[in-house]
C-alpha positions in Angstrom: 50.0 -133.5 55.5 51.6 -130.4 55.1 50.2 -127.3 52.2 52.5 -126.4 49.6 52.9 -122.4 50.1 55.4 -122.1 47.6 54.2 -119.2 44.4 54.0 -120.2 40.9 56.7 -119.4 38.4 54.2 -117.4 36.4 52.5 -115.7 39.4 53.0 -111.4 39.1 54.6 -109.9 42.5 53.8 -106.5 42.2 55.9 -105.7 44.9 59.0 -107.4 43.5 58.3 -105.5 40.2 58.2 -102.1 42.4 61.2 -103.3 44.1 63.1 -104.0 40.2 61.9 -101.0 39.2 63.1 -99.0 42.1 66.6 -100.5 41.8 66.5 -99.7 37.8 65.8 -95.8 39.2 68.7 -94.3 37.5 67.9 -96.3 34.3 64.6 -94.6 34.4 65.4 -90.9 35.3 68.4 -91.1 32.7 65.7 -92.3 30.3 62.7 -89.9 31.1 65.3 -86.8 30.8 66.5 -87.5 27.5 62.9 -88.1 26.3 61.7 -84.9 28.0 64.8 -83.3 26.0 63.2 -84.2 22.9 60.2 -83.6 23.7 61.6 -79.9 24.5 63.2 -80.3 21.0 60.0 -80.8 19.3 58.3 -78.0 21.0 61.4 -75.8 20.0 61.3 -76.7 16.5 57.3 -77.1 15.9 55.7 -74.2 13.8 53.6 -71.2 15.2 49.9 -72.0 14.4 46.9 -69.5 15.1 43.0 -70.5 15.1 41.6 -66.7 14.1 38.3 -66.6 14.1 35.2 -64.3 14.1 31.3 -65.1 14.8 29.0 -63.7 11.8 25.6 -64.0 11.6 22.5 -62.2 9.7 20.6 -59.2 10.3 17.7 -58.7 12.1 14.4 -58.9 10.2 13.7 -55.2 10.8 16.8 -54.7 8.6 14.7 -56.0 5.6 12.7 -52.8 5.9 14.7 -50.6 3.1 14.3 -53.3 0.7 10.6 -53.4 0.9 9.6 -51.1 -2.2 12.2 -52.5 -4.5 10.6 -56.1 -3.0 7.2 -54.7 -3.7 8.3 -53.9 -7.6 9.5 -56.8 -8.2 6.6 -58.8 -6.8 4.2 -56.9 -8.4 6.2 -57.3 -11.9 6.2 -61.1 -11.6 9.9 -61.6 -11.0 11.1 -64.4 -8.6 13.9 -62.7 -6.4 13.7 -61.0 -3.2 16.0 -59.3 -1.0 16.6 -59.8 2.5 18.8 -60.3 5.3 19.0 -64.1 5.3 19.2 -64.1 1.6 21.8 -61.8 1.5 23.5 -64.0 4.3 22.8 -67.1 1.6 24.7 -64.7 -1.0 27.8 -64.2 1.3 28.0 -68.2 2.4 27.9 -68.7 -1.5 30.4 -66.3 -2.0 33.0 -67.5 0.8 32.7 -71.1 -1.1 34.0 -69.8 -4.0 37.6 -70.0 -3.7 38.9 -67.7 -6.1 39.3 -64.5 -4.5 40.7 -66.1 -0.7 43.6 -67.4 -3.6 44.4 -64.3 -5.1 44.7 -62.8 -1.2 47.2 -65.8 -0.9 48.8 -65.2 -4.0 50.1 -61.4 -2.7 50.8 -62.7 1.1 54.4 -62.8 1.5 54.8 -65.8 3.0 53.3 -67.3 0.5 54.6 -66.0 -2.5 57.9 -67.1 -0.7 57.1 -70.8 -1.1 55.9 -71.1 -4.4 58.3 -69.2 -6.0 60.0 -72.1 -7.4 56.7 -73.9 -8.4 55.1 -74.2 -11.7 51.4 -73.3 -12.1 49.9 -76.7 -11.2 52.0 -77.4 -8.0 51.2 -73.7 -7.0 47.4 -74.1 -7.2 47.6 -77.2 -5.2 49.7 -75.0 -2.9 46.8 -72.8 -2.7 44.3 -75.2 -2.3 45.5 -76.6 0.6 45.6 -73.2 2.0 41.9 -72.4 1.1 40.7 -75.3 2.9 41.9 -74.0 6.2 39.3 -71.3 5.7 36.2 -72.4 7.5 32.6 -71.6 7.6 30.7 -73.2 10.4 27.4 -73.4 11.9 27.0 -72.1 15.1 24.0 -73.0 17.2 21.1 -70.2 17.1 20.6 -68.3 20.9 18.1 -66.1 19.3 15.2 -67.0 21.0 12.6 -65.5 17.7 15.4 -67.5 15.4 15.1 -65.1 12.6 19.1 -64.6 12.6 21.6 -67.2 10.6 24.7 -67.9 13.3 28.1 -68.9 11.6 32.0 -68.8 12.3 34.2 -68.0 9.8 38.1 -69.2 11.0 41.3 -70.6 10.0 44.5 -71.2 10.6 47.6 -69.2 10.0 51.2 -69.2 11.5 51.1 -65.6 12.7 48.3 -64.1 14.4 48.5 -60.7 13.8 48.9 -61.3 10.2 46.3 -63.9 10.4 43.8 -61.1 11.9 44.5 -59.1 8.8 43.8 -61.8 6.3 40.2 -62.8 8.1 39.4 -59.1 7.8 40.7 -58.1 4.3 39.1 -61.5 3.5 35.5 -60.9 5.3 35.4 -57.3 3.7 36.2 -58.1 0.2 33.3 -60.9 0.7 30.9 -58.9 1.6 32.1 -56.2 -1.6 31.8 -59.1 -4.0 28.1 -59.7 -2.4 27.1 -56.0 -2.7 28.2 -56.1 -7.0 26.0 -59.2 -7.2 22.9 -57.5 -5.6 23.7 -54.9 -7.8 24.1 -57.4 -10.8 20.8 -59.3 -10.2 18.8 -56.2 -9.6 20.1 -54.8 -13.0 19.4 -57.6 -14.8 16.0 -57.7 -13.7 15.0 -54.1 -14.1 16.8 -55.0 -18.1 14.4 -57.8 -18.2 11.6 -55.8 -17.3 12.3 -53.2 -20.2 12.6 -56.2 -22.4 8.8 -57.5 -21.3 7.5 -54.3 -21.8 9.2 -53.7 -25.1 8.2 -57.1 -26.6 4.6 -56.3 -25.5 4.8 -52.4 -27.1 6.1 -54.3 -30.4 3.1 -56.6 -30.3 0.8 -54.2 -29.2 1.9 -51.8 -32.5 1.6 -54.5 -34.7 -1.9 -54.9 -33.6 -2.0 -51.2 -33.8 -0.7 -51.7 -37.5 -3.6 -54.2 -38.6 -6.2 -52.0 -37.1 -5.0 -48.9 -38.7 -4.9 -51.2 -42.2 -8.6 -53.1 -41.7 -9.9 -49.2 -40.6 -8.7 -47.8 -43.9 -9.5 -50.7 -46.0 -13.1 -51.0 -44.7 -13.4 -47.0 -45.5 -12.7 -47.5 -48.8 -15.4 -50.2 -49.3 -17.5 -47.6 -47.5 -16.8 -45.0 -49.8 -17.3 -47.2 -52.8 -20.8 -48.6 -51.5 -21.9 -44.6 -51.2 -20.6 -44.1 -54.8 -22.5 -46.5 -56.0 -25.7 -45.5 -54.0 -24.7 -42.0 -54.8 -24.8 -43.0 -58.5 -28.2 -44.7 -58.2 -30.0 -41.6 -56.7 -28.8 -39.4 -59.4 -30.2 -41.9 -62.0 -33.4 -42.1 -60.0 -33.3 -38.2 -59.4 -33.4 -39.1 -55.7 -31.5 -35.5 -54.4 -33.1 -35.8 -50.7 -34.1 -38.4 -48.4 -37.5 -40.1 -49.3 -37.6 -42.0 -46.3 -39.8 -42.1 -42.9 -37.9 -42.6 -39.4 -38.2 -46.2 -39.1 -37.4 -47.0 -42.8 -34.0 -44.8 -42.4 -32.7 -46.3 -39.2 -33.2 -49.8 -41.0 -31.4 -48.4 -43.8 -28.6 -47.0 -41.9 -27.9 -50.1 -40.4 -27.5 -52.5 -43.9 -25.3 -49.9 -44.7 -23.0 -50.2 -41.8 -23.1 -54.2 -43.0 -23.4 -53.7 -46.3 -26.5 -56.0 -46.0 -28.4 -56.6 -49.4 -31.7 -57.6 -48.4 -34.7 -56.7 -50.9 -37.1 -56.7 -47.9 -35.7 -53.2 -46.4 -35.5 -49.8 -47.6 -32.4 -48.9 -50.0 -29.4 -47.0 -49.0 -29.9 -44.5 -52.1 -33.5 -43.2 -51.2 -31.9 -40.9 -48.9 -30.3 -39.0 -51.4 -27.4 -38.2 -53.4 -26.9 -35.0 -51.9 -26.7 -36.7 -48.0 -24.8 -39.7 -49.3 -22.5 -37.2 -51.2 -21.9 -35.1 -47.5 -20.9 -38.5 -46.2 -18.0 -39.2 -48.7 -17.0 -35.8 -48.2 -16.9 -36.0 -44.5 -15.2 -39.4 -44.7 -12.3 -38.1 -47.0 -11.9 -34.9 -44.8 -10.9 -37.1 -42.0 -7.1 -37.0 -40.7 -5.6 -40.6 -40.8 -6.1 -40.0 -36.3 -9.7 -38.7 -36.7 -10.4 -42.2 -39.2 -8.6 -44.3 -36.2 -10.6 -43.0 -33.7 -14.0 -45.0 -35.2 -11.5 -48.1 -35.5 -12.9 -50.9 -33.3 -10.0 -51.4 -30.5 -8.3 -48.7 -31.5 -8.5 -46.4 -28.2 -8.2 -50.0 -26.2 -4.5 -50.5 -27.7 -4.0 -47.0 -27.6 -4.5 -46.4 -23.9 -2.5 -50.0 -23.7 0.7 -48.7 -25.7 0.4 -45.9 -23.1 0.4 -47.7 -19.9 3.6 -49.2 -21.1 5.6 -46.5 -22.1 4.6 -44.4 -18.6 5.3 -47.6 -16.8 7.5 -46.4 -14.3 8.2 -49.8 -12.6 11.7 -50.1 -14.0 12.6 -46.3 -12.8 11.6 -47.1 -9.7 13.8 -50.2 -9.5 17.1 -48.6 -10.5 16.1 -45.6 -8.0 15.8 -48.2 -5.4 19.2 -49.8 -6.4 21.3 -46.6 -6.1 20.3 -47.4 -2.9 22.0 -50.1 -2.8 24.9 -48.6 -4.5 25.2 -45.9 -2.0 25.0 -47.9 0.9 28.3 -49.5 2.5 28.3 -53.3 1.9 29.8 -53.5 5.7 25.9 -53.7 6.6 24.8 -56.7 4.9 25.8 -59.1 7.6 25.9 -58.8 11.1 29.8 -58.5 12.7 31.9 -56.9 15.1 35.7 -56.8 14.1 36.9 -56.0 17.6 35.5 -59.8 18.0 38.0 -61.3 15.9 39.6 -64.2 18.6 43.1 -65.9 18.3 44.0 -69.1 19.7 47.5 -70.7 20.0 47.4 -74.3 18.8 50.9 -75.0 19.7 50.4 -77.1 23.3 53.5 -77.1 24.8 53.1 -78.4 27.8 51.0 -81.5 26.3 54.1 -82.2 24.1 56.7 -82.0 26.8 54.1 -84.5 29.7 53.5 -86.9 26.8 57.3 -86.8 26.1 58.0 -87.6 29.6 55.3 -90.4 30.0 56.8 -91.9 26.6 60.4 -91.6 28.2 59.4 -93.2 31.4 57.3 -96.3 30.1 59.8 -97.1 27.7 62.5 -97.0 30.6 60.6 -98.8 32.8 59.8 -101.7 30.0 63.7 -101.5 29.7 64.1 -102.3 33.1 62.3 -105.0 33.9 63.1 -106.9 30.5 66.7 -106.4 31.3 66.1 -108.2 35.0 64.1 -110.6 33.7 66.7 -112.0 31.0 69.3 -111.7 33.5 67.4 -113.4 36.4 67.0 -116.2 33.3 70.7 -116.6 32.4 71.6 -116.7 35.8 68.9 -119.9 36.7 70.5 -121.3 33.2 73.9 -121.3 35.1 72.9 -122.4 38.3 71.6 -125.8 36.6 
């Protein structure tokens, strides 16, 4: 019995394909170059494009040192902001989000201005936009071994990179400006809102200065009338001095600071019309401040109204923002223009391998489809 060595029909020699292949060479080559010529096309006719790019990142904690009186007012005045470095970093993130100003940089770019020319308003915003959203804000992992410094990259792309450079800065530095006028904005409308508080409590404070002053001179009056009256009684009684021992007169004193009628104490009048008489005389020869001055709360509001206006809290904070005013919003975050980086992202050379790969599989597919239907046609005729 002999064994049947013969291959199946369906069975893959690898070294026949190699040997197909091989004869199909020129096919191949042919094939390959006119791919890699397109590929060299391609790379020809693809557009410049430039990743620029800068690392930011927050200042140092020690930074926050020249903010500390102005943090100090405001903490001390009740007001919920503070100002440091990685809130001012906050500010600036905020402030790169907001679109608006990285569009009116667009707007002037020549390039640009060159392609929406021709546009109405709403196809030249969504131009715009979709150049906005090339501008990038990323986290960057923290090396800062005490982590008190936020880490980002600011980058996008751009088809020259010299002009790209200048965009990134003019961009960064007119960030950073828009930051420093909201500092500036916040802290004025806090040191406004302070004068406000402290004018809403002088107004109450001199209304409750007003009903003192008017209960003071209405209780005088009633004074003066009860010492009439008693007056009036010792001259009818021929009472012209005081009749009355030590005890009886301090008892008598007091019912008439209350105006107290009670029959079991000594009356007001037996110390005489001529001492009751020197008391409405004194009382009238008061100035309306001299009449105050024995109000009940009076001095407290008084010395209250004063604190107030001598409050020299909102001073201080608009001294300590013409610090702020004066100082060169290039310092809020942490930079270093000479780091600004750009990177090609034009790969040439991947274009024009892939190209040749793509060339060469398709050839090769070619050739061994085109041996296989004509090894087919030529079985077909042999039967």
């Amino acid at each position: 019995m002999t064994e049947n060595h013969d291959k199946p029909e369906n069975e893959i020699d690898l070294f026949e394909i190699l040997k197909i292949l091989w004869a199909g060479k020129r096919k191949i080559i042919v094939v390959t170059f006119l791919a890699s010529l397109v590929g060299i096309f391609l790379i020809y006719n693809e557009s410049d494009s430039f990743k620029v790019s800068i690392p930011l990142k927050s200042n140092k904690a020690s930074a926050d040192i020249k903010y500390t009186s102005l943090n100090d007012i405001l903490k001390e005045n009740g007001l919920d902001f503070q100002i440091n470095s990685k809130i001012t970093f906050k500010l600036f993130e905020l402030e790169m989000t907001d679109y608006d100003e990285i569009k009116n940089i667009l707007r002037n770019n020549e390039f640009i201005k060159h392609q929406i020319k021709d546009l109405d308003e709403a196809n030249v915003e969504k131009v715009l936009d979709g150049y906005t959203m090339m501008f990038e804000l990323t986290k960057v992992s923290n090396k800062n071994v005490l982590g008190d410094q936020i880490h980002r990259s600011f980058s996008f792309q751009w088809h020259d990179s010299d002009e790209g450079k200048s965009i990134l800065e003019y961009t960064l530095l007119l960030t950073l400006e828009n930051v420093k006028k909201t500092l500036i904005n916040e802290v004025s409308k806090l040191a406004d809102s302070l004068n406000n508080k402290d004018q809403r409590r002088l107004d109450k404070l001199n209304i409750e200065l007003s009903l003192i002053q008017q209960n003071e001179t209405e209780r005088l009056e009633k004074r003066i009338l009860y010492l009439l009256e008693q007056s009036e009684i010792a001259k009818t009684l021929g009472i012209e001095t005081n009749s009355l021992n030590a005890n009886a007169l301090s008892q008598s004193q007091k019912n008439s600071l209350s105006y107290n009628n009670n029959f079991d104490t000594a009356p007001f009048f037996l110390r005489g019309y001529k001492a009751i008489n020197k008391e409405i005389e004194l009382i009238r020869s008061r100035s309306k401040e001299d009449q105050m001055l024995m109000a009940n709360g009076y001095l407290e509001v008084k010395k209250n109204i004063g604190l107030i206006k001598n409050n020299p809290a909102s001073l201080h904070l608009l001294d300590d923002l013409k610090s702020i005013e004066n100082s060169s919003s290039t310092n809020l975050i942490n930079y270093n223009l000479g780091l600004i980086n750009s990177v090609a992202q034009k790969n040439s050379l991947s274009t024009l391998i892939i190209s040749i790969l793509i060339g060469g599989i398709i050839s090769a597919i070619y050739v061994l489809v085109s041996y296989a239907v004509r090894n087919h046609r030529e079985k077909i005729g042999r039967d």
